[in-house]
Structures are given as C-alpha cells and as structure tokens.
C-alpha positions as CSV (number, residue, x, y, z in Angstrom):
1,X,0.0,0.0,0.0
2,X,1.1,3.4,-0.9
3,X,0.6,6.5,1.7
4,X,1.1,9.4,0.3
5,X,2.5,12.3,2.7
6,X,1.1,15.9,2.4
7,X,3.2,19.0,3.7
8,X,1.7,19.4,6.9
9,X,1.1,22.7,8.1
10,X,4.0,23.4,10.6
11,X,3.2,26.7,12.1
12,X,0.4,29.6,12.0
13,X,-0.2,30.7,9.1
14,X,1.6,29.2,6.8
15,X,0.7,28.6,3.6
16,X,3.8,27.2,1.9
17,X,7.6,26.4,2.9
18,X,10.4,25.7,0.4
19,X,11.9,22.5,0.5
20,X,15.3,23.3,2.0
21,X,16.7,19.3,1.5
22,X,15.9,16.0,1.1
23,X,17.4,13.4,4.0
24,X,16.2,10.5,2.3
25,X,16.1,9.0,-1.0
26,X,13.5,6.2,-2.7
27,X,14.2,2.5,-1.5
28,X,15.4,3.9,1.9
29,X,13.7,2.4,4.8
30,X,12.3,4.8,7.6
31,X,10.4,5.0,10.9
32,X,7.8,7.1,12.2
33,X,9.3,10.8,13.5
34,X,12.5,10.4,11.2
35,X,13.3,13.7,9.5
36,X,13.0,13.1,5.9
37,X,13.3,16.5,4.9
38,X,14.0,20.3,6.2
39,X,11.1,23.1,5.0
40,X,11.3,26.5,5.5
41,X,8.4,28.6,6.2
42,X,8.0,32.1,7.1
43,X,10.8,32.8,9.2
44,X,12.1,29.5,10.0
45,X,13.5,26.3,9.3
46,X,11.4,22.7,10.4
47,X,12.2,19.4,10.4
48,X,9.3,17.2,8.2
49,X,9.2,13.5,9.9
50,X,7.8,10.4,8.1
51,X,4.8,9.2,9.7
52,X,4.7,5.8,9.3
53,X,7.3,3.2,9.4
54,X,8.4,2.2,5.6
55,X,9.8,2.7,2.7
56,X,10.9,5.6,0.8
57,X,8.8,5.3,-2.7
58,X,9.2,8.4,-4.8
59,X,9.5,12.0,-3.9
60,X,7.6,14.6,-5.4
61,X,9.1,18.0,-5.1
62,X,12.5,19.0,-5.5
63,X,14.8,20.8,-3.6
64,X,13.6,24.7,-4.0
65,X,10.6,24.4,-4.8
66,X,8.2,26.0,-2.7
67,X,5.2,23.7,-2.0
68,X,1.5,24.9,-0.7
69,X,0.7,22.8,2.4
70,X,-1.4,19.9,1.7
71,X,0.2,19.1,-0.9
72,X,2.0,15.6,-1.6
73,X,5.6,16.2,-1.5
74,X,6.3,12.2,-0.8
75,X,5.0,8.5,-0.6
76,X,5.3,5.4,1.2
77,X,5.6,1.8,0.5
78,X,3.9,1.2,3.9
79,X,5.9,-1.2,6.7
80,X,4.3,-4.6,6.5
81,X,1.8,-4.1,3.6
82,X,3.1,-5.3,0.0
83,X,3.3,-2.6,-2.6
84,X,1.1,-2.3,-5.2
85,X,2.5,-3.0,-8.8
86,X,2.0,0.5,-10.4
87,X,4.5,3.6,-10.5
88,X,4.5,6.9,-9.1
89,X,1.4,8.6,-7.4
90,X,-0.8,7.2,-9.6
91,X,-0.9,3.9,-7.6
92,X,-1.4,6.0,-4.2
93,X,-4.1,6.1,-2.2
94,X,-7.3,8.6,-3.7
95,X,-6.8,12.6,-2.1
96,X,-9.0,14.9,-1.0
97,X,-10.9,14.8,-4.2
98,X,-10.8,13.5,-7.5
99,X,-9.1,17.1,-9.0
100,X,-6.1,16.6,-6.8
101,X,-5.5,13.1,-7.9
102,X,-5.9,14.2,-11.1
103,X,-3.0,16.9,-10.5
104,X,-0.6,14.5,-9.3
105,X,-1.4,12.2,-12.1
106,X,-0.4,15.0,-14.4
107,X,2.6,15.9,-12.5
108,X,4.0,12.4,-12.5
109,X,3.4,12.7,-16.0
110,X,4.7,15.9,-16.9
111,X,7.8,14.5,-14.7
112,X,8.0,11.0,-17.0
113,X,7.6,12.9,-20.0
114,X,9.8,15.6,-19.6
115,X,13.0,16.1,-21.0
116,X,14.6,18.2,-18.4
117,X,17.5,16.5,-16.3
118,X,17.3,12.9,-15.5
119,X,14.5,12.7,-18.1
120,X,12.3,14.6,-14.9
121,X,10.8,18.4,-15.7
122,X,11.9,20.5,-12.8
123,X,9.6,23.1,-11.4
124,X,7.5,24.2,-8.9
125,X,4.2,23.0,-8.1
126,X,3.0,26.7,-8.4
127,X,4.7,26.4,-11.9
128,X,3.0,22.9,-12.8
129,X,-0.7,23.9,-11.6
130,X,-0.1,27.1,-13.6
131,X,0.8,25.1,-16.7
132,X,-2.0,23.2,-16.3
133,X,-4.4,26.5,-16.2
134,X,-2.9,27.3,-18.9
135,X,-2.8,24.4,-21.1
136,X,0.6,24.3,-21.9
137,X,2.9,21.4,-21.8
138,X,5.2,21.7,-19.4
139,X,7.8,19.0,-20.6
140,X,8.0,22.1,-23.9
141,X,8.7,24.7,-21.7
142,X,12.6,26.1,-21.7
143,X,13.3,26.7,-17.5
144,X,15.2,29.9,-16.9
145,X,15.5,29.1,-13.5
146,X,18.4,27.3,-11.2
147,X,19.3,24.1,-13.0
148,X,16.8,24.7,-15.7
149,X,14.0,24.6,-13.5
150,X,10.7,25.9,-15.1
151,X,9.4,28.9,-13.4
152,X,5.9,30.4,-13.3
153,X,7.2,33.2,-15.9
154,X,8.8,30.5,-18.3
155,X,5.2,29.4,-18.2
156,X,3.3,32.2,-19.3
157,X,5.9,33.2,-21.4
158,X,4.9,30.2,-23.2
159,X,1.4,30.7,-22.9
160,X,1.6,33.8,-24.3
161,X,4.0,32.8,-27.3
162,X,1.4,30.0,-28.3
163,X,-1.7,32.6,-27.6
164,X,0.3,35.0,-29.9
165,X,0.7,32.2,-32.7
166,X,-2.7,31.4,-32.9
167,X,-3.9,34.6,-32.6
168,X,-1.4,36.6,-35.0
169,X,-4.1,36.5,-38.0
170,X,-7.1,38.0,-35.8
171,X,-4.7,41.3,-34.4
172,X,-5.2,43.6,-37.2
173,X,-8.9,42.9,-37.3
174,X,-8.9,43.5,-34.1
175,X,-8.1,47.2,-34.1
176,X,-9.9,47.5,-37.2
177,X,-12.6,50.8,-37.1
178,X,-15.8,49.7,-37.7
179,X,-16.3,53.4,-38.9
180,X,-13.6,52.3,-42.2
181,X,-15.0,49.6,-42.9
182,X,-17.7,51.3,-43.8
183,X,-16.6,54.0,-45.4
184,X,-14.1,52.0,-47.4
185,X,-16.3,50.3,-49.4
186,X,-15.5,46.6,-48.3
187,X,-17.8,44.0,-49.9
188,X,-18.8,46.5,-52.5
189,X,-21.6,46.3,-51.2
190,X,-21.5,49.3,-49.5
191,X,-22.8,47.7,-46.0
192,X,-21.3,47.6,-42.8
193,X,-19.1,44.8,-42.0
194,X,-20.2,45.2,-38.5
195,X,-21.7,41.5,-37.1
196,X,-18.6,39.9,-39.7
197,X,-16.8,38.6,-36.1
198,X,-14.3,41.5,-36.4
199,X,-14.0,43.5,-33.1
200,X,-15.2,46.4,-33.4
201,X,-16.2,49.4,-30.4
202,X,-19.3,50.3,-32.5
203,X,-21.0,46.5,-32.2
204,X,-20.3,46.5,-28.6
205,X,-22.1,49.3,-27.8
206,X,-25.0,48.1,-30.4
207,X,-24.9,44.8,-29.0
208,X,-28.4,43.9,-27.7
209,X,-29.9,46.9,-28.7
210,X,-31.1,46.2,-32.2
211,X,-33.7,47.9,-32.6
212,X,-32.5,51.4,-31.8
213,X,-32.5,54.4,-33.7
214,X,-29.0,56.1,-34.5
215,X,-30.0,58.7,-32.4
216,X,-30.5,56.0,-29.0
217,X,-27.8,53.7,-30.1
218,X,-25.6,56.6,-28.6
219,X,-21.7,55.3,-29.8
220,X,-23.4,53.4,-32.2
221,X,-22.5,53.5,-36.1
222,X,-25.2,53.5,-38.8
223,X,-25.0,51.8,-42.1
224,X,-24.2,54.2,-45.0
225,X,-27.1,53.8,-47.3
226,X,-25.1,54.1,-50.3
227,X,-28.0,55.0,-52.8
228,X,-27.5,56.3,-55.9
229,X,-29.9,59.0,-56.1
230,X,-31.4,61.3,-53.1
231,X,-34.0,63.5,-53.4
232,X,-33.8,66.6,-50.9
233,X,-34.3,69.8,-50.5
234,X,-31.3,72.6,-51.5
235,X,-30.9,73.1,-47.7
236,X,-30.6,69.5,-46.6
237,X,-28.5,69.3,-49.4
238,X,-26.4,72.1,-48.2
239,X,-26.1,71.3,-44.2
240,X,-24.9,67.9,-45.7
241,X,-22.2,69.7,-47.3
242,X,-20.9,71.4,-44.1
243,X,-21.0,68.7,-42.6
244,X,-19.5,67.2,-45.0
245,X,-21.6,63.6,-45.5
246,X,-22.2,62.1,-48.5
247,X,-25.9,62.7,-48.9
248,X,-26.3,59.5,-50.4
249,X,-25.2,57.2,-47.4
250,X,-28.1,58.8,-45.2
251,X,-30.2,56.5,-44.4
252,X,-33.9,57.2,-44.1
253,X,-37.3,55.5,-44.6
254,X,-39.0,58.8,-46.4
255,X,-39.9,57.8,-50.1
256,X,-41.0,60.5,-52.7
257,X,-41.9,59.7,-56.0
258,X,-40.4,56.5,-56.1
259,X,-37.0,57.9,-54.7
260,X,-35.4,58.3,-51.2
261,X,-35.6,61.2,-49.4
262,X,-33.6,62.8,-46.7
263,X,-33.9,65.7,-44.8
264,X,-31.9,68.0,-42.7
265,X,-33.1,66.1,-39.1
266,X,-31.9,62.8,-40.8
267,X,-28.8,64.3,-41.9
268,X,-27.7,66.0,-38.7
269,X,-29.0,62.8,-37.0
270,X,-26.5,60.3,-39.7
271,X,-24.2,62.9,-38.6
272,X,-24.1,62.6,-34.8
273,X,-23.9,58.8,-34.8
274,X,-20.8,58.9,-37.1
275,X,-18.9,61.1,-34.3
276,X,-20.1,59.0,-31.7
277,X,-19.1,55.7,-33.2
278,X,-15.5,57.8,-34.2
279,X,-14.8,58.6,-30.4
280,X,-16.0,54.9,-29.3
281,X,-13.6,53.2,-31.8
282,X,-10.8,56.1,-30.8
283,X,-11.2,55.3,-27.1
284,X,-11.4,51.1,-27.9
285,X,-7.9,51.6,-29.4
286,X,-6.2,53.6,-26.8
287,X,-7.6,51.3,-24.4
288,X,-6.0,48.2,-27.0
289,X,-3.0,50.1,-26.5
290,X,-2.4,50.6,-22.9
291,X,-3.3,46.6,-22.1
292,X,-0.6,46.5,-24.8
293,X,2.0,49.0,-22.8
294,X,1.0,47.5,-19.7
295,X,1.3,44.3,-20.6
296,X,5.0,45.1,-22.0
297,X,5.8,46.8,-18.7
298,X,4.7,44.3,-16.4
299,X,6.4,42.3,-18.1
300,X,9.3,43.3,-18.7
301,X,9.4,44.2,-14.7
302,X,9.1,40.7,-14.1
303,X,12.2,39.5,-16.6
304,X,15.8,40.7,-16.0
305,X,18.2,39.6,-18.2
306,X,21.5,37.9,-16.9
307,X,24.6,38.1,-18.1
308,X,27.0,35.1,-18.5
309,X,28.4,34.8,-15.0
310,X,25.5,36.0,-13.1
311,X,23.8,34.1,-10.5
312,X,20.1,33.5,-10.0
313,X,18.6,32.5,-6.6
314,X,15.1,31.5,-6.3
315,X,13.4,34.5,-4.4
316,X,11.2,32.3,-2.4
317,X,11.3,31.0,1.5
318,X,12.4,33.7,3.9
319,X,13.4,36.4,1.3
320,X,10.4,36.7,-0.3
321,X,8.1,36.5,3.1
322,X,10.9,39.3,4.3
323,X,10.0,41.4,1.0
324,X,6.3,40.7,1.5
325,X,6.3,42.2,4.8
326,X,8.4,45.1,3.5
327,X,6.3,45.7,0.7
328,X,2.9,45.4,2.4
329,X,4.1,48.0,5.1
330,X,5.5,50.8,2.5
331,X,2.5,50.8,0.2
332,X,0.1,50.4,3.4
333,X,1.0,52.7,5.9
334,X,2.0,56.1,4.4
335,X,5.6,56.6,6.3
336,X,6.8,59.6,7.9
337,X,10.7,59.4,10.0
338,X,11.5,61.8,12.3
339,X,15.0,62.1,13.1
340,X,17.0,63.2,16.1
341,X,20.3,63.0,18.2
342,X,21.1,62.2,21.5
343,X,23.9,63.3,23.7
344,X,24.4,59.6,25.2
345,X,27.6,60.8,27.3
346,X,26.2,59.9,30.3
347,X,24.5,56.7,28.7
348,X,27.9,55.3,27.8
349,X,29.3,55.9,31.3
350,X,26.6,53.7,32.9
351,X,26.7,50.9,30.6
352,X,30.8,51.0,31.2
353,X,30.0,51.0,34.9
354,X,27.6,48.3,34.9
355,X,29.5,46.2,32.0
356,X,31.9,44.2,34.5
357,X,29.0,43.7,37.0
358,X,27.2,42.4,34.5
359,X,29.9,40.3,32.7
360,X,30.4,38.6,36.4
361,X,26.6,37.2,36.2
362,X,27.3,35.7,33.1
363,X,25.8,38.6,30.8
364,X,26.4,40.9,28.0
365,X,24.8,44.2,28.6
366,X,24.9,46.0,25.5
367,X,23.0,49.8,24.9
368,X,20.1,47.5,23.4
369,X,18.7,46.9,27.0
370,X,19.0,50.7,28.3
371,X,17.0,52.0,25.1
372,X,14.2,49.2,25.4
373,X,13.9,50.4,29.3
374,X,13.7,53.9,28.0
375,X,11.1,53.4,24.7
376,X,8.8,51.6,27.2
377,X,9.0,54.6,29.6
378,X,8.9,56.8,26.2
379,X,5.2,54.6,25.0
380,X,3.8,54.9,28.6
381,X,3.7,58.7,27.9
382,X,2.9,58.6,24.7
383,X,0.6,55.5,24.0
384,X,-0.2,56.0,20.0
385,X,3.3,55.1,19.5
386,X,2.7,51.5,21.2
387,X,-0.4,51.4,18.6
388,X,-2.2,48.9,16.0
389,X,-4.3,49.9,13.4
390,X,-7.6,47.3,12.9
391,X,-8.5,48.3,9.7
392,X,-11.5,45.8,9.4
393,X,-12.9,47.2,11.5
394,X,-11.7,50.7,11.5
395,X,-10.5,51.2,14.7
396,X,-7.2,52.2,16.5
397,X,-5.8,49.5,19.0
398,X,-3.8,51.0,21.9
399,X,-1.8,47.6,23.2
400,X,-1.7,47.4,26.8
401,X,1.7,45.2,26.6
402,X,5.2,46.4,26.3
403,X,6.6,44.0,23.7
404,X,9.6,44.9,22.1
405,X,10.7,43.6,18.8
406,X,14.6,43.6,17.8
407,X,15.3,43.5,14.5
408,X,18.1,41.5,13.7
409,X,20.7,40.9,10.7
410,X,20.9,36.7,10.0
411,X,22.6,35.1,7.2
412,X,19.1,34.6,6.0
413,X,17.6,38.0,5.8
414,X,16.4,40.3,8.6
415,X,14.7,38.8,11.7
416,X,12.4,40.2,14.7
417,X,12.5,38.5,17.5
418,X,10.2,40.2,20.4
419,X,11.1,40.6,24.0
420,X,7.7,40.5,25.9
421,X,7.2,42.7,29.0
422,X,9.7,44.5,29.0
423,X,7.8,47.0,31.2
424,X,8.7,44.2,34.2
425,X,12.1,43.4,33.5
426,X,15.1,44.6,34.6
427,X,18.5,45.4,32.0
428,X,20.6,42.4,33.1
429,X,17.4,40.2,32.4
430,X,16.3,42.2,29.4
431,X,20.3,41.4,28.4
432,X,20.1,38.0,28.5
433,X,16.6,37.3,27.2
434,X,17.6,39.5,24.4
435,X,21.0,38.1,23.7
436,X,19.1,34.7,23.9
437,X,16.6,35.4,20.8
438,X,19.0,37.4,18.7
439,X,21.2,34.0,18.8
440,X,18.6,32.1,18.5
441,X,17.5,34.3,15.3
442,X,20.9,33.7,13.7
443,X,21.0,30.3,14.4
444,X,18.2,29.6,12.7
445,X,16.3,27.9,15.8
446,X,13.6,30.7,16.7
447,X,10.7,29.4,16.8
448,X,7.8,31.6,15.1
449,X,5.8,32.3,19.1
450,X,9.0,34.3,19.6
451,X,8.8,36.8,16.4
452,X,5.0,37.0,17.4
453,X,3.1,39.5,19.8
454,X,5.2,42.6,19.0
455,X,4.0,45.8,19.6
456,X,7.1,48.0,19.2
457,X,10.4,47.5,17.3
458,X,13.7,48.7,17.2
459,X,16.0,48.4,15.0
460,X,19.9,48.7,15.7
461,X,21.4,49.2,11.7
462,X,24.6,51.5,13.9
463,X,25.5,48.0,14.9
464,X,27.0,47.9,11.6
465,X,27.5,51.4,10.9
466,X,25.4,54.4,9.8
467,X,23.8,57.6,10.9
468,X,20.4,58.2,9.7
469,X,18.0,55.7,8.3
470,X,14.6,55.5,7.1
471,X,13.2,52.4,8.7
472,X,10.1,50.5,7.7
473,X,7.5,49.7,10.1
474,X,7.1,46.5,11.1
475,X,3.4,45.9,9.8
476,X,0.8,46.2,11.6
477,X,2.8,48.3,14.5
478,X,2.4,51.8,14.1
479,X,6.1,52.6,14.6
480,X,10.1,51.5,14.6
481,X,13.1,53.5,16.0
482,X,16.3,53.0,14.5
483,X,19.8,53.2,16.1
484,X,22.4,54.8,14.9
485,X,26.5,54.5,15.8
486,X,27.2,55.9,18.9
487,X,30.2,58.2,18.3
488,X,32.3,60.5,19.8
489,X,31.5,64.5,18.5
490,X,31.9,68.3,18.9
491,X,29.1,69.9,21.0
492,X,28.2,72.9,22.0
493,X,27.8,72.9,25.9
494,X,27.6,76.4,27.9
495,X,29.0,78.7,25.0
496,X,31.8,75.6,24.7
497,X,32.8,72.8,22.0
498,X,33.5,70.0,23.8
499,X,33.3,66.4,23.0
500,X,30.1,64.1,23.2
501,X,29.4,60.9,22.9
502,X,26.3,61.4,20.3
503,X,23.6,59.0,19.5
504,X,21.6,59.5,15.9
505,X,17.8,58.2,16.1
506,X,15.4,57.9,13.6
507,X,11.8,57.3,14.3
508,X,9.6,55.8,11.5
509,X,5.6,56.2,12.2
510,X,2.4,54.8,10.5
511,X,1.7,58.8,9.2
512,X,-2.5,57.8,9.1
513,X,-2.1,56.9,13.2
514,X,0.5,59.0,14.6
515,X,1.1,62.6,13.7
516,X,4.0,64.2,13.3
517,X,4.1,65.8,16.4
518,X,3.1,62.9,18.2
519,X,6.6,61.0,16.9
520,X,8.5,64.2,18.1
521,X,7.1,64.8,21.5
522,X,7.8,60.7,21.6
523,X,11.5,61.2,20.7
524,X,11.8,63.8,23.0
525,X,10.8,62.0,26.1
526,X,13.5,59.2,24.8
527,X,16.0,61.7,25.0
528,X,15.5,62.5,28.4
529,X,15.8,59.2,29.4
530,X,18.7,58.3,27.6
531,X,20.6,61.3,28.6
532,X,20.0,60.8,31.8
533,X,19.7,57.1,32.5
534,X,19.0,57.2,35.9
535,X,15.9,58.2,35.5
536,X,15.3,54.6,34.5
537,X,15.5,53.6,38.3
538,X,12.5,54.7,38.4
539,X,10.7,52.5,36.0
C-alpha cells in the first residue's frame, strides 16, 4: 500500500515552505518521527518527519521548490503491507478529491515525460498547476531558473507565445474601425461589416440593442445607405455639405416619387452617430493600447536579463516572506521618520560602569537593554506610538503590553524577534533574554511564538555602521526606531565645544495613526531618558 505524505502545516499561518533538502532518498527504509526533509516557512527552518514506518517510494518535489501545504511532497511503500504493482502517485491512495489526484497524475506525468534532467521536468508545483491552467505542456517549456527549473514566468511566457501564434491573423482585425469599414467600401456592397466577427467598439455598444435608432444607439455607427440618387431639399443638401456627409449614405425610410428622401433632421441625426461611433472606436484603441504597454511593462518588470556569470537564486522562503512584509508595510502605511540626536555621554558611562558587573553574572549588557527600558517609559507617555491599526474594523488598538521587537541581521535576511514585557524586566534580564533570541535568530532555531506579539520595534542598523536611516514599520505596528552608531563628536555645551558621545535616532511612524508631532514629542521623552539614564531607576 502506498501513503502518500502531504506537507503538513507546521506553524500559524503558513501557507507554503520551500523545501530546504531531502534526508532520504527512494528505496530507503524509515520509521515514524525520522526527519526526511527540512522546509522553510516564514521565518524558519522545520524538520518534516515520516509518519509511518516504511519505505521511501518516490519523492515529489524538488529541492527549492516552494510547496503549498497539503500538498503531496512524498510517498510510502507502507511497513508490513506489499506494494502495489503501479509507478508513481498514480498507484497512491485517492486525495481529498478526484481534482487533486488528477494533478498529481499529471505531474507524474509531466515529470516522465519531460526532458529536463534525469528525463524529470523541474519546477514548482506553483509552476506545474499554472501550466495546467494554462494548457501548456510543461515538458516544452525552456526553464530559466536554477538548473533549468521551469518557473511560473517561463510558463506564461509560453502561454503567451502559443496565444500570440494562434492569434497573430485576428490582431489587425482587431483594431480595425468599424467606422472604415464602412466607409471604405469593403464588400462592394456598401454595407457595414459590422456583425462579420471582427472586433469592433461600434458593435459592442449596439450589441443587444437592435432595434435602436442612430439617435439611441448613442456610440453606435449607422450603415451608409449608399443610394444612388437622393431626393432633398437645397438646404438639406447644403447642411450635408458642411458637414461634410455624402448625402447618399443617409439613411432614411422617407420615399418621394419613387425615390429616397432625406432631410436635414436625418442628416444632422446620420451625422451625430458617425462622431459618436469615431470617439467609441478612438477610445477602444487607446484602451488596446495601454493593455498593450502595460502588458510590455509588467512584463518586462518581471524578466531581468543575466549576463553570462551571473547568479540566480530563487526569491522564495524567507526572502520573499521578508520582501512581502516590506512591501505590504511601504505601500500600506503612508511613512513619515522623524529624526534626532542624542547626547548619550552619560548613557555610555553607565553601561561602562555596569558592563563588568554584569559580565560577572554571566551577561552581555549592550546599549540595546537601556534603550528598550527607555522606549517603554517613552510609550507609557505617549501611548499612540505602542499602537495597531484594525483596519476591518476601523479602529485604533492601543496595546496594553510592552513588547519589544529587535530587528536582527541573520545570514538569511532580517529577523524580529520580540522581547515580551519588557515593562517588568530589569537590564541584566532584558540582556540575556535579548541576547538569547538574537542567537537564537541567527542560528536559525527561533521558533515563530518568539517573532510574534510585537508591539514596538527597534532596529539597531549603527551596529553595523550608519547615521540616519529610514526604517520601515514592522506591519501592523504603528512605529520603529532606529539606532544609529554611537560616536564621539563636537558639542556645544555652555557657549563651549567639547566632545560628546552622540547617538543619531530615527523614528519611522504609521503617518495615518501618529502625527507628526506625536513622533517628536515621543522622541523627546526618549531623550530624556537616555541622557539621563537614571531616570530609568524609576521605571
């Protein structure tokens, strides 16, 4: 018997993980808990265990490719029960639903028919359900990515090429005026051409509306009569002059002896529906064009061309939840940054007095621990800045916890891990639970409860080096300070330059919650204390 193995969801939230590595290969035996593979989700790494004791039977993703959970990244030969005689998925047991049977039928067949390596197609499951939307065939596709592997935009690339091919003929039609073709003469027959199948603006706005007059099919064209002869009267005949119509292609249901006749109403009338019909087929081409433009620009904003020597990553995992994050917070919360310095003489003195005390419990005390102290005192006076905006249901949430993200720099992209309570904490224990998670962080063993709960964050880029930043908020907080380097400068004290130890902030809000002046009077406060950190005794 064959048990298939779905990617199980291994944390909150999460919708997919990219498989990191395989520890196993087909034929292998296993037992129930053994890691067979490492995933990584948003924000961290997981270990997948086998559940059942068995045998390795075929695996069905490849390393890097990011698969949805639920779906069937391995299967079993299962311990004690013989294996069936057919291949592949298809002999595993029915899913949830005949469609998802159906998809891994079609991916072990994409895989068997490809000709990528090993005779296998690589490519995501994103990038195989896509070709299947699609209808293209997958094993025809040329992969850009790592190794060759087919991505989503080698997929619609291809799409597109094969919609193009069989398509090409129809184009020009397409953008035909409906407005030409009947003045050109087409048929010979002097009649519209509109109702052929050629697009046209002037039959969509006639569509279903029949019956109207020229004068109600408003953007509608009328056919041009194309009589011979027209009886009507010197006037009519001059109006249709300025207005330059062909009195012979109005059309009118007026007969006088024996001939057809027109008069100035039905002229002016003829007239009115020709403009009409020429601004509906200008403004169905501009539209034709921008899809076109857009379509160029979002695509070529999607395809970067690489040089020989250049190296491609998948953006996927951790990177792209990182940019996700990023890019939901810039183009959510409009972003103001105040920015400030501090004179953080007497801040440096402290930490050098308490340093050795603290290095005799066992403890690093770095500055991190002084300015979470003083940011908590800092939000207790100024509560909007310890905010979250709930904008389902349109209200403002002022947290009553003190939780303290720090953002931190991993091999793996940026990382927040969140100090809670830091309102009851003192520095050495702030030190060490901080010094705990940021290790933790660039380790890669953080679990996801402690980047979770955050209701401040700071972020320490000075660390590294640098004055002023512009720091993103860490959605959906309402704000983020950022530390600069703390260096020694000229300052004006009492009519006298002396030298300072100076500390550059910068203060990024959620502008549609807090105010400008709310972020200043904030950053003032946090001056006090950090210029005077005794003050903190009494927090």
């Amino acid at each position: 018997m064959v048990r298939e193995f779905k990617l199980p969801d291994v944390g909150e939230g999460v919708a997919e993980g990219e498989l990191l590595e395989w520890h196993v290969e087909p034929g292998d035996t296993v037992s129930e808990d053994q890691v067979v593979a490492d995933v990584e989700t948003d924000k961290a790494v997981v270990d997948v265990p086998s559940p059942v004791n068995g045998t390795v039977r075929e695996l069905l993703a490849e390393p890097g490719d990011v698969v949805p959970v639920g779906e069937v990244i391995i299967t079993f030969d299962v311990e004690g029960e013989a294996p069936t005689g057919a291949s592949g998925s298809q002999a595993a047991e029915p899913r949830d639903g005949g469609e998802a049977s159906a998809e891994s039928e079609q991916d072990a067949t994409d895989s068997a028919s490809g000709d990528g390596q090993g005779g296998r197609v690589f490519a995501a499951p994103s990038a195989r359900r896509l070709a299947r939307e699609l209808g293209v065939n997958i094993a025809a596709v040329d992969g850009s990515g790592p190794g060759g592997r087919v991505t989503e935009s080698d997929v619609r690339a291809a799409a597109e090429s094969d919609d193009a091919s069989d398509d090409g003929t129809d184009d020009g039609k397409q953008l035909k005026s409906a407005v030409s073709r009947i003045d050109d003469g087409e048929g010979g027959d002097g009649k519209s051409s509109v109702g052929d199948g050629l697009k046209s603006a002037v039959s969509r706005v006639d569509d279903g509306d029949t019956e109207a007059s020229p004068s109600e099919a408003t953007g509608g064209a009328v056919e041009a009569a194309s009589r011979d002869r027209t009886l009507a009267a010197p006037a009519t005949r001059q109006v249709a002059d300025d207005l330059g119509v062909d009195i012979d292609d109005v059309p009118t249901d007026e007969v006088r002896d024996g001939q057809a006749f027109v008069d100035e109403a039905a002229v002016r009338e003829y007239t009115e529906a020709q403009q009409r019909a020429q601004e509906a087929d200008a403004e169905a081409l501009a539209d034709d064009a921008g899809e076109t433009e857009t379509a160029a620009g979002g695509e070529a904003s999607e395809t970067v061309d690489a040089a020989e020597g250049d190296r491609r990553e998948p953006y996927a995992g951790m990177r792209r939840t990182i940019g996700e994050a990023m890019q939901r917070s810039k183009f959510t919360a409009p972003h103001v940054t105040h920015h400030e310095k501090v004179d953080a003489t007497a801040l440096v003195e402290t930490r050098e007095k308490l340093k050795a005390r603290a290095e005799e419990r066992g403890v690093k005390l770095t500055y991190m621990p002084f300015v979470m102290k003083a940011v908590v005192a800092a939000l207790d006076e100024h509560p909007v800045l310890n905010t979250q905006l709930d904008e389902d249901s349109e209200e403002i949430v002022f947290k009553s916890d003190r939780n303290v993200g720090v953002a931190t720099a991993t091999d793996a992209g940026l990382m927040v891990p969140v100090v809670d309570d830091v309102d009851e904490k003192g520095l050495l224990q702030l030190a060490s639970e901080t010094n705990e998670l940021v290790a933790k962080a660039r380790d890669r063993s953080i679990a996801r409860a402690e980047m979770q709960g955050g209701t401040f964050t700071i972020t320490n880029f000075g660390a590294i080096g640098g004055e002023y930043a512009t720091p993103i908020v860490n959605y959906p907080e309402t704000a983020i300070l950022g530390l600069g380097t703390i260096e020694e400068r000229p300052v004006a004290v009492d009519g006298e330059v002396v030298a300072r130890d100076v500390l550059p902030l910068s203060l990024s809000v959620d502008h549609r919650v807090v105010d400008g002046a709310d972020a200043a009077r904030f950053v003032e406060t946090l001056k006090e204390y950090l210029e005077d950190p005794t003050l903190l005794l009494l927090e």
